[in-house]
C-alpha positions in Angstrom: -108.7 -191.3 91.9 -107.8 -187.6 93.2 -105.6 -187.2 90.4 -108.4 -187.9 87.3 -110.8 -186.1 89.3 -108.7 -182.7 89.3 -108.2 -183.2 86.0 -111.5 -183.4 85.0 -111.8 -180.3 87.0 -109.3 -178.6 85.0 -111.1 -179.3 81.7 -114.1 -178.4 83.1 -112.3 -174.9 83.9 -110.5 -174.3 81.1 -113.5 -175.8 79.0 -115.8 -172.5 81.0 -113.0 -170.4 80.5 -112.8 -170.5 76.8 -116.5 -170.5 76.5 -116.6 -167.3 78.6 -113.7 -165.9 76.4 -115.7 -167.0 73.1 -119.0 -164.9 74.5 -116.5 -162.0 75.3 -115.0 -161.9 71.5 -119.1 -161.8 70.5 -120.2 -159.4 73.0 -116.8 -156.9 71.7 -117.7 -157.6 67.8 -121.6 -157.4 68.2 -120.5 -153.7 69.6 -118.7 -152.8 67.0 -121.0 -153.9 64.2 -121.9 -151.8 61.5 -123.3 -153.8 59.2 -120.7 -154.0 56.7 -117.9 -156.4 57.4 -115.9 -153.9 56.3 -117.0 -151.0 58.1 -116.5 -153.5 61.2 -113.2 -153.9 60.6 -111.9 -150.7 60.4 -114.3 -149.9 63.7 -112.1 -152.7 65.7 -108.9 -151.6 63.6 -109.6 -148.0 65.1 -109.7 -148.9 68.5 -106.6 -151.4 68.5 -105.0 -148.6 67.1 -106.6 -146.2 69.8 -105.7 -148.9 72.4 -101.9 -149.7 71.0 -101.3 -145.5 71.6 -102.0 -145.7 75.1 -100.2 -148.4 76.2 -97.6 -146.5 74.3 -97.7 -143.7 76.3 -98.7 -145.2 79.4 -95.2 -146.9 78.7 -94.1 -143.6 78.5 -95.1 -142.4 81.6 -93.6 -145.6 83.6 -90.4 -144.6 81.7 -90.6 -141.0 82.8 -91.5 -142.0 86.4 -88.6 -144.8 86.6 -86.4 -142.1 85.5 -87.7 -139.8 88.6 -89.1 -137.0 86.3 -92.1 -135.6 86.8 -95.4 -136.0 85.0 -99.1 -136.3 85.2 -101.8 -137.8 84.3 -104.5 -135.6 83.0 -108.1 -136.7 81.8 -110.8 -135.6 78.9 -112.3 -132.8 79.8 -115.8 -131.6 78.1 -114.5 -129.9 75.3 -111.7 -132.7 74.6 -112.0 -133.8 71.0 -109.7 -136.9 69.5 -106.6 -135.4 67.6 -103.9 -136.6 65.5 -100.4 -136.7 67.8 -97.5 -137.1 65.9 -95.4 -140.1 66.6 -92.6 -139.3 68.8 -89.3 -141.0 70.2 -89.9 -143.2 73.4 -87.3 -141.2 74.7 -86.7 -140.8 78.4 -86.3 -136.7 79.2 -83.1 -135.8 80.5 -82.9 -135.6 84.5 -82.7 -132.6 86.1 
């Protein structure tokens, strides 16, 4: 009896879960929308891309910081504008 009710209480979980996910995914697209499925698109495709370069260098820094060299973590200021960095090596800088 314990055993069917917790799983009941699983799929009513998971079954909340994935609804909550499926109002998230709406929420995230109804932001982006621009009224042109395509101009949606490459809204989301921008910000995955935006989103896949900081990992990247938030990887960077873990590698730097494992590797006991220094480095910081600086934020936008007022005049910051977005600007093209060129793709560079995940390459840990030689210790000191």
């Amino acid at each position: 009896m314990a055993r069917k009710q917790r799983a009941e209480q699983w799929a009513e979980q998971r079954r909340q879960h994935e609804e909550e996910e499926r109002r998230q995914r709406v929420i995230v697209i109804t932001y982006f929308d621009a009224g042109d499925p395509e101009a949606t698109l490459h809204a989301l495709a921008d910000e995955i891309l935006k989103y896949r370069l900081a990992v990247r260098l938030l990887a960077r820094a873990i590698g730097w910081a494992d590797a006991g060299a220094p480095f910081g973590v600086v934020g936008p200021g007022p005049y910051w504008r977005p600007r093209h960095t060129p793709e560079l090596p995940d390459v840990v800088p030689p210790a000191a």
